[in-house]
Biopython code that builds the backbone (N, CA, C, O; Angstrom):
import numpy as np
from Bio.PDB.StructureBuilder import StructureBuilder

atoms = [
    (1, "UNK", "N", (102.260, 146.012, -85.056)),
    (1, "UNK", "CA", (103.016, 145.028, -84.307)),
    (1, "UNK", "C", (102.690, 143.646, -84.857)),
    (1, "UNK", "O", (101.523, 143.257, -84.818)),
    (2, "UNK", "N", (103.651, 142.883, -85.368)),
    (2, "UNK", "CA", (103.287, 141.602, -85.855)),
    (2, "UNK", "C", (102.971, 140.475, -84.544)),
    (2, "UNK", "O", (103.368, 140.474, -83.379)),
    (3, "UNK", "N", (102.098, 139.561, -85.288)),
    (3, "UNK", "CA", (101.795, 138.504, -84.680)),
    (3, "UNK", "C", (102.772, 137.557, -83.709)),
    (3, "UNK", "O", (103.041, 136.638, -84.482)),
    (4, "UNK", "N", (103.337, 137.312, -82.670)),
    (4, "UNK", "CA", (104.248, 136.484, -82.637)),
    (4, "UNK", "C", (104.398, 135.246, -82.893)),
    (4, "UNK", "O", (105.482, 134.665, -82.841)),
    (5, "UNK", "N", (102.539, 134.359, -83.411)),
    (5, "UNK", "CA", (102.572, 133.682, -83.754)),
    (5, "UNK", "C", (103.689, 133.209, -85.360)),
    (5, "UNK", "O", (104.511, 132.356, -85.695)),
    (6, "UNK", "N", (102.924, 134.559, -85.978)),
    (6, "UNK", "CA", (103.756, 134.651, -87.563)),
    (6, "UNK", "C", (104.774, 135.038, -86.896)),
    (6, "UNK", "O", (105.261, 135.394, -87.969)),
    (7, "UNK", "N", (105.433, 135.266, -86.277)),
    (7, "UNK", "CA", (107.149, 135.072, -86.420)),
    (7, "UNK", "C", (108.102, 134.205, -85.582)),
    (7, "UNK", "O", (109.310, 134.369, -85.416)),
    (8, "UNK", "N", (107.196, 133.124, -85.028)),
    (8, "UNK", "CA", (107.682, 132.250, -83.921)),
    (8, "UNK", "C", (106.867, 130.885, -84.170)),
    (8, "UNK", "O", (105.703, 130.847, -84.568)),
    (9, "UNK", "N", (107.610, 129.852, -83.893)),
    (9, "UNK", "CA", (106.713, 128.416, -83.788)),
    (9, "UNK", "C", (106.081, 128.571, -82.474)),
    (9, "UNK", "O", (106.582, 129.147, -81.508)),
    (10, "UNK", "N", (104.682, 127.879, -82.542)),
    (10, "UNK", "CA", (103.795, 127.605, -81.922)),
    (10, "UNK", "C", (104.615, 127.241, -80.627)),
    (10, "UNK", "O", (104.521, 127.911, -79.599)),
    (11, "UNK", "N", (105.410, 126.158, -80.743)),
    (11, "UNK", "CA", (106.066, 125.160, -79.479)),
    (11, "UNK", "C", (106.751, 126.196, -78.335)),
    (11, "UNK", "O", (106.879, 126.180, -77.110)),
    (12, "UNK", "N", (107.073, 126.999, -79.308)),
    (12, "UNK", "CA", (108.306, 128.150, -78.853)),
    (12, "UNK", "C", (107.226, 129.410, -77.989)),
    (12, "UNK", "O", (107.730, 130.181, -77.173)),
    (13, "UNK", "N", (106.186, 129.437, -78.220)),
    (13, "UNK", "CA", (105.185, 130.548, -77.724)),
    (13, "UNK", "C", (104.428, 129.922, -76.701)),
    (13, "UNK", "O", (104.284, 130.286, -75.534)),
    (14, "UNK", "N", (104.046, 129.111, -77.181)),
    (14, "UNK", "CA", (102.933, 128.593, -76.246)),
    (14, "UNK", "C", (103.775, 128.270, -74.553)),
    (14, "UNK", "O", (103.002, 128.274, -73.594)),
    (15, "UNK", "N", (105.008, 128.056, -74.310)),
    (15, "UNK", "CA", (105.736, 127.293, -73.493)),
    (15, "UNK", "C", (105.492, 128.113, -72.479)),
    (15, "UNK", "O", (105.201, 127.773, -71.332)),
    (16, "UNK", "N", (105.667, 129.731, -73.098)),
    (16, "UNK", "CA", (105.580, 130.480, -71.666)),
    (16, "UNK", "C", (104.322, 130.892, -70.984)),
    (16, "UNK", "O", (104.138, 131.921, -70.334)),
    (17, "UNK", "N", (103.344, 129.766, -71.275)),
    (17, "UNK", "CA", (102.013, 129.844, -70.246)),
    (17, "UNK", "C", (102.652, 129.474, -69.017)),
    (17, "UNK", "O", (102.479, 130.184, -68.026)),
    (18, "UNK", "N", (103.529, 128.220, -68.947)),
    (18, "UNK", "CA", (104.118, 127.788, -67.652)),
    (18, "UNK", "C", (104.262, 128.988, -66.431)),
    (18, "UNK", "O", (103.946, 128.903, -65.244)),
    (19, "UNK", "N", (104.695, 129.818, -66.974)),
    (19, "UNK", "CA", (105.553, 131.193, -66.615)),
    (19, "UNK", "C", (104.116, 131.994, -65.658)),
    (19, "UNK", "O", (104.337, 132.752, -64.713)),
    (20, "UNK", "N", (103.104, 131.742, -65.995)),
    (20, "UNK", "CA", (101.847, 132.215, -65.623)),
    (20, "UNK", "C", (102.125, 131.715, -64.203)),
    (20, "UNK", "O", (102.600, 132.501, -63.383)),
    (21, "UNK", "N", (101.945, 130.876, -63.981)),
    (21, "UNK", "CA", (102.078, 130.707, -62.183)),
    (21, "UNK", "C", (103.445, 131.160, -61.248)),
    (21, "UNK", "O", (103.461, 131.602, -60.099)),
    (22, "UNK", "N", (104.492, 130.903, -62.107)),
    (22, "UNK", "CA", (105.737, 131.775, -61.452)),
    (22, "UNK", "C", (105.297, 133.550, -61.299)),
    (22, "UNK", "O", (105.930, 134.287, -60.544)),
    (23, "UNK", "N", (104.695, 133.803, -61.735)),
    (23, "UNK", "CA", (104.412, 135.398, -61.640)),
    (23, "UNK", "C", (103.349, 135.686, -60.657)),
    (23, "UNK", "O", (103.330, 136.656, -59.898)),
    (24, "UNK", "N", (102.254, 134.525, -60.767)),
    (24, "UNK", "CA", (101.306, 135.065, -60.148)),
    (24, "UNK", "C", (102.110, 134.594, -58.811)),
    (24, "UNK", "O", (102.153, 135.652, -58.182)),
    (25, "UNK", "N", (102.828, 133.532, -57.946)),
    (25, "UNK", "CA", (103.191, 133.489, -56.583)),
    (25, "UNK", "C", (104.183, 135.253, -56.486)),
    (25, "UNK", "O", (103.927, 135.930, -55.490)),
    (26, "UNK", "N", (105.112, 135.777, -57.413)),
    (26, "UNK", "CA", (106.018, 136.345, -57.251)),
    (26, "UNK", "C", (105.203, 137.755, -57.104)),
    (26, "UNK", "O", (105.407, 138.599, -56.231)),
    (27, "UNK", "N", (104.344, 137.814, -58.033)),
    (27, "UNK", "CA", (103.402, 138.887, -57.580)),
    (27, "UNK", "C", (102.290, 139.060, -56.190)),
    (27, "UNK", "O", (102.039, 140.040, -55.489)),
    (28, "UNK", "N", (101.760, 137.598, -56.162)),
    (28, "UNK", "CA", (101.517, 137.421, -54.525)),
    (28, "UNK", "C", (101.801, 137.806, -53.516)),
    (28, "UNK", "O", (101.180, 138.340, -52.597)),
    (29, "UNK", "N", (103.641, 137.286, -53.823)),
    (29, "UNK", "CA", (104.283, 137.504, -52.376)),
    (29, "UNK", "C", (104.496, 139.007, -52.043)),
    (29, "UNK", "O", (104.681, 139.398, -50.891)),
    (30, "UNK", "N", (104.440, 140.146, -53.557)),
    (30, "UNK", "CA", (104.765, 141.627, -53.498)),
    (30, "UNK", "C", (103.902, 142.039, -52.485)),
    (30, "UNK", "O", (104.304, 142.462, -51.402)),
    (31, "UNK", "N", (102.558, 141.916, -52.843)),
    (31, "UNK", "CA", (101.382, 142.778, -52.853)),
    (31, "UNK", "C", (100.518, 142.054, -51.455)),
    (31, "UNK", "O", (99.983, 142.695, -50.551)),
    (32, "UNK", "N", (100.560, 140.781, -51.569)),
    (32, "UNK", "CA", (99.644, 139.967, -50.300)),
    (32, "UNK", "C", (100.952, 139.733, -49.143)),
    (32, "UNK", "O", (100.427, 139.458, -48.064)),
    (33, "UNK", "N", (101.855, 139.745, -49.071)),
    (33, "UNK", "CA", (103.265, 139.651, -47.989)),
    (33, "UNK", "C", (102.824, 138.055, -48.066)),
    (33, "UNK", "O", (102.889, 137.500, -46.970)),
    (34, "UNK", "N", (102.402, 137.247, -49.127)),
    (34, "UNK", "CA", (102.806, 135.628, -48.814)),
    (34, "UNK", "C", (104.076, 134.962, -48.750)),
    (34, "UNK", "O", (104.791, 135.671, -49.459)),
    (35, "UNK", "N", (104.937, 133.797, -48.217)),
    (35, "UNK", "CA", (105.351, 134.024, -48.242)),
    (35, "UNK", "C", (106.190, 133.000, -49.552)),
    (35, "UNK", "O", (105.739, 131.924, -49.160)),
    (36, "UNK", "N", (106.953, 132.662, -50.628)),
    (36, "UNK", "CA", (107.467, 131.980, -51.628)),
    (36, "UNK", "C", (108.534, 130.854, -51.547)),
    (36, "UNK", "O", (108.691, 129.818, -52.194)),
    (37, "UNK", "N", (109.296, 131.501, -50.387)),
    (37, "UNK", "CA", (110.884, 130.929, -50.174)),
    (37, "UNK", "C", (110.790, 129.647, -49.061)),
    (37, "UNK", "O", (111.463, 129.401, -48.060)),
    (38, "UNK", "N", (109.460, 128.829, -49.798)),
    (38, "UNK", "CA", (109.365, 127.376, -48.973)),
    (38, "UNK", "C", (109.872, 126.461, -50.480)),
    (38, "UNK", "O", (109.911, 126.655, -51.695)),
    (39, "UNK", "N", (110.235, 125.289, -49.411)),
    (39, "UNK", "CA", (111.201, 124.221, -50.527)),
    (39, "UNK", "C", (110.134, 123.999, -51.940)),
    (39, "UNK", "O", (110.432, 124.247, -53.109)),
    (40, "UNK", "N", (108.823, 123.458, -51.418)),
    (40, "UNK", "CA", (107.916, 123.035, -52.826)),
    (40, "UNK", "C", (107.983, 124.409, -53.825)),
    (40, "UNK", "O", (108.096, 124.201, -55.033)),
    (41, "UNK", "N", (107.918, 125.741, -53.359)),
    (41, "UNK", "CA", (108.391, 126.450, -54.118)),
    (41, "UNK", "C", (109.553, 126.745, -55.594)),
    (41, "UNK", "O", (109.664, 126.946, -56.804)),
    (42, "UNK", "N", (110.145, 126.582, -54.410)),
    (42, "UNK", "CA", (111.145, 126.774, -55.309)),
    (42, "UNK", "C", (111.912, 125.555, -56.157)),
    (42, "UNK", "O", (112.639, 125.817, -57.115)),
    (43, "UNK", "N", (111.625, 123.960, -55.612)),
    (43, "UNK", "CA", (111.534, 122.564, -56.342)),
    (43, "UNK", "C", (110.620, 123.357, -57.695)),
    (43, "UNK", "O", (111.209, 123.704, -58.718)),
    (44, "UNK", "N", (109.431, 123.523, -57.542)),
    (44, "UNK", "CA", (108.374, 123.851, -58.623)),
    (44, "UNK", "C", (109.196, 124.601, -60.028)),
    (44, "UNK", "O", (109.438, 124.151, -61.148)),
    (45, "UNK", "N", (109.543, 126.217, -59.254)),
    (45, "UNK", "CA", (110.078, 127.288, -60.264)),
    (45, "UNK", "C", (111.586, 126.273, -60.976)),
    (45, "UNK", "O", (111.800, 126.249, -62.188)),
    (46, "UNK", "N", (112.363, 125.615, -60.084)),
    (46, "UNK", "CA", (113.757, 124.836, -60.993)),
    (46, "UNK", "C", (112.886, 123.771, -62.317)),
    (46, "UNK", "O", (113.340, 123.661, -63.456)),
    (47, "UNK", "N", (112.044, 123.322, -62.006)),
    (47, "UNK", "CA", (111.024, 122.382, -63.132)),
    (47, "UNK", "C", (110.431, 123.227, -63.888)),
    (47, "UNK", "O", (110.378, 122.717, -65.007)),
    (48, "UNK", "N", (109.951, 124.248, -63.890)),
    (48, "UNK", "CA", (108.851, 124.859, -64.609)),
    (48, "UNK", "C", (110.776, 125.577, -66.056)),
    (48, "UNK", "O", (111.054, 125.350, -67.234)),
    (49, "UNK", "N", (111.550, 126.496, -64.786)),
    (49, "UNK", "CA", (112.572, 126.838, -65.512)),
    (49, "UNK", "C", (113.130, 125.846, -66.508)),
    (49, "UNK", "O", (113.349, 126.244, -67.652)),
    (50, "UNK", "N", (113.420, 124.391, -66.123)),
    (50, "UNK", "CA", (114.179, 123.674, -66.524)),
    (50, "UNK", "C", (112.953, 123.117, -67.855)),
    (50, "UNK", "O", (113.347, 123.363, -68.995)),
    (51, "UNK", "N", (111.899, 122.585, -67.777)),
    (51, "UNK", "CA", (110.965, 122.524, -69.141)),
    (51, "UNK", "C", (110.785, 123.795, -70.198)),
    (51, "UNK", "O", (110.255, 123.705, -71.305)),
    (52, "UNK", "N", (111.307, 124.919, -69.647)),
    (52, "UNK", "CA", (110.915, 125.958, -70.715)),
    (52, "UNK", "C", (112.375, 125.793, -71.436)),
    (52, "UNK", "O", (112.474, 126.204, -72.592)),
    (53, "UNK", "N", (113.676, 125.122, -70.704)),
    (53, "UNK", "CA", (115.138, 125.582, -71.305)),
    (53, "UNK", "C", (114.734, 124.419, -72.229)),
    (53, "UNK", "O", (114.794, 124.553, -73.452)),
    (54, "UNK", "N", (114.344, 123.338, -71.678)),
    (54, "UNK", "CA", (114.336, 121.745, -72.481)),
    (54, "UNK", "C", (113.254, 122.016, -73.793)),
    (54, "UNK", "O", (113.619, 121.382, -74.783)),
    (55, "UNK", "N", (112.515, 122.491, -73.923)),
    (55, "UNK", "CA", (111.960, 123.230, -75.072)),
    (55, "UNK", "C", (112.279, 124.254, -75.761)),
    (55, "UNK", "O", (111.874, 124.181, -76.921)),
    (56, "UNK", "N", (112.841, 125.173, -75.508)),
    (56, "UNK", "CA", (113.575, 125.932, -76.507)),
    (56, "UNK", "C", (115.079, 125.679, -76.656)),
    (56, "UNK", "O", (115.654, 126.645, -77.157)),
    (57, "UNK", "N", (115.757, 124.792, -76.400)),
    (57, "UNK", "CA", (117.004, 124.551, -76.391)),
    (57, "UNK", "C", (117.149, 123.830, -78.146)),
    (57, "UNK", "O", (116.389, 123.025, -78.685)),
    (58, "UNK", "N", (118.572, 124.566, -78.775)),
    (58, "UNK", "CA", (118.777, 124.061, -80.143)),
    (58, "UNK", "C", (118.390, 122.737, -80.069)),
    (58, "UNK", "O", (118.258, 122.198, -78.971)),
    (59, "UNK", "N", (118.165, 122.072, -81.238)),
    (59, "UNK", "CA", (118.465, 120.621, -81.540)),
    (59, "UNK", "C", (119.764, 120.955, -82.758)),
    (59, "UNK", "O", (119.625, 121.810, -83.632)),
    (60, "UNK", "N", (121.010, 120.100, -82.600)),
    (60, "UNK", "CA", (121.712, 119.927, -83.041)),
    (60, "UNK", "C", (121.431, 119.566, -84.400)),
    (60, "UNK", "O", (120.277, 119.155, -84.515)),
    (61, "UNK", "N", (122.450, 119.582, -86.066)),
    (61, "UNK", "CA", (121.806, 119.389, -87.163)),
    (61, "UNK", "C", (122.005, 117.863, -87.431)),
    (61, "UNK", "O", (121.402, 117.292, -88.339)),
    (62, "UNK", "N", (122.946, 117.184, -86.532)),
    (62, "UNK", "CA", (123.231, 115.904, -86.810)),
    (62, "UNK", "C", (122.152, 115.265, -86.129)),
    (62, "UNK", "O", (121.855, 114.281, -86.806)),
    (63, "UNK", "N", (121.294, 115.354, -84.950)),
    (63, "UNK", "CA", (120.231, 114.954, -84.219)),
    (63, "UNK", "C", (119.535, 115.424, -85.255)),
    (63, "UNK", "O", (119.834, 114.569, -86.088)),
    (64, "UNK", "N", (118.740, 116.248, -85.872)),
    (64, "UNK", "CA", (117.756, 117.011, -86.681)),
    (64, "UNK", "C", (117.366, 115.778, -87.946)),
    (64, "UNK", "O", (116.395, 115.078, -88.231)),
    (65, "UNK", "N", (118.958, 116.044, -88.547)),
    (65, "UNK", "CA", (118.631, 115.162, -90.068)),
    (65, "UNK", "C", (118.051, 113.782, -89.576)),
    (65, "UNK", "O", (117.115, 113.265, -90.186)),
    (66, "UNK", "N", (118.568, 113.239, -88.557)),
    (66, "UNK", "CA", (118.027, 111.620, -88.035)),
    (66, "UNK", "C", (116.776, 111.661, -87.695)),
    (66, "UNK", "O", (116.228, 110.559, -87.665)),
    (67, "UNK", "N", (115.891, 112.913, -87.323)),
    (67, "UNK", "CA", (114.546, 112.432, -86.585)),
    (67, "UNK", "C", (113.872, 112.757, -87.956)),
    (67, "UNK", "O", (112.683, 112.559, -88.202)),
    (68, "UNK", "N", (114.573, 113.157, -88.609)),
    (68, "UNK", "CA", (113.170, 113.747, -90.205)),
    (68, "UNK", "C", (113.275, 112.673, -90.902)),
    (68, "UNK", "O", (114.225, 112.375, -91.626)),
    (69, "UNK", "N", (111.763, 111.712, -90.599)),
    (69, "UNK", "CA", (111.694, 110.608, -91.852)),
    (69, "UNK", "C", (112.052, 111.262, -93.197)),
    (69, "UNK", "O", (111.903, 112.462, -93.431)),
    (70, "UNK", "N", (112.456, 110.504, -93.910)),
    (70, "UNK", "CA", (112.903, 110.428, -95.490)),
    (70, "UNK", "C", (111.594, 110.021, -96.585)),
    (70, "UNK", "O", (111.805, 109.934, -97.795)),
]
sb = StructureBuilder()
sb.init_structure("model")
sb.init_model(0)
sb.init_chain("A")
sb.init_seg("    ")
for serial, (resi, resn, name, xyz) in enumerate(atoms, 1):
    if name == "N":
        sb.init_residue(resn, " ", resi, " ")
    sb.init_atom(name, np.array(xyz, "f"), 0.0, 1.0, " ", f" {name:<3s}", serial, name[0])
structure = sb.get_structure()
């Protein structure tokens, strides 16, 4: 099984540590009956979702060529 490092950028791997606390409440709520479906909740999971899209989301090639000094 290859590395996913060797076949993925760092930026692109590392992001889904975020994802570590969405699982552990979702697994919480399975197993301990806590309960998830309060507002700071779910405010939290739309931010945590919305930084993992804002990091793996394309960059366009016309944005691309402009940020690479020459």
């Amino acid at each position: 099984m290859p590395d996913l490092l060797y076949c993925f950028k760092v930026g692109r791997v590392s992001v889904y540590n975020f994802l570590v606390p969405v699982f552990g409440t979702a697994l919480s709520s399975i197993y301990l009956g806590d309960t998830i479906w309060e507002i700071k909740n779910i405010i939290a999971l739309v931010l945590v979702s919305f930084g993992i899209w804002l990091v793996n989301k394309e960059v366009s090639a016309h944005l691309h060529k402009e940020a690479v000094p020459k």
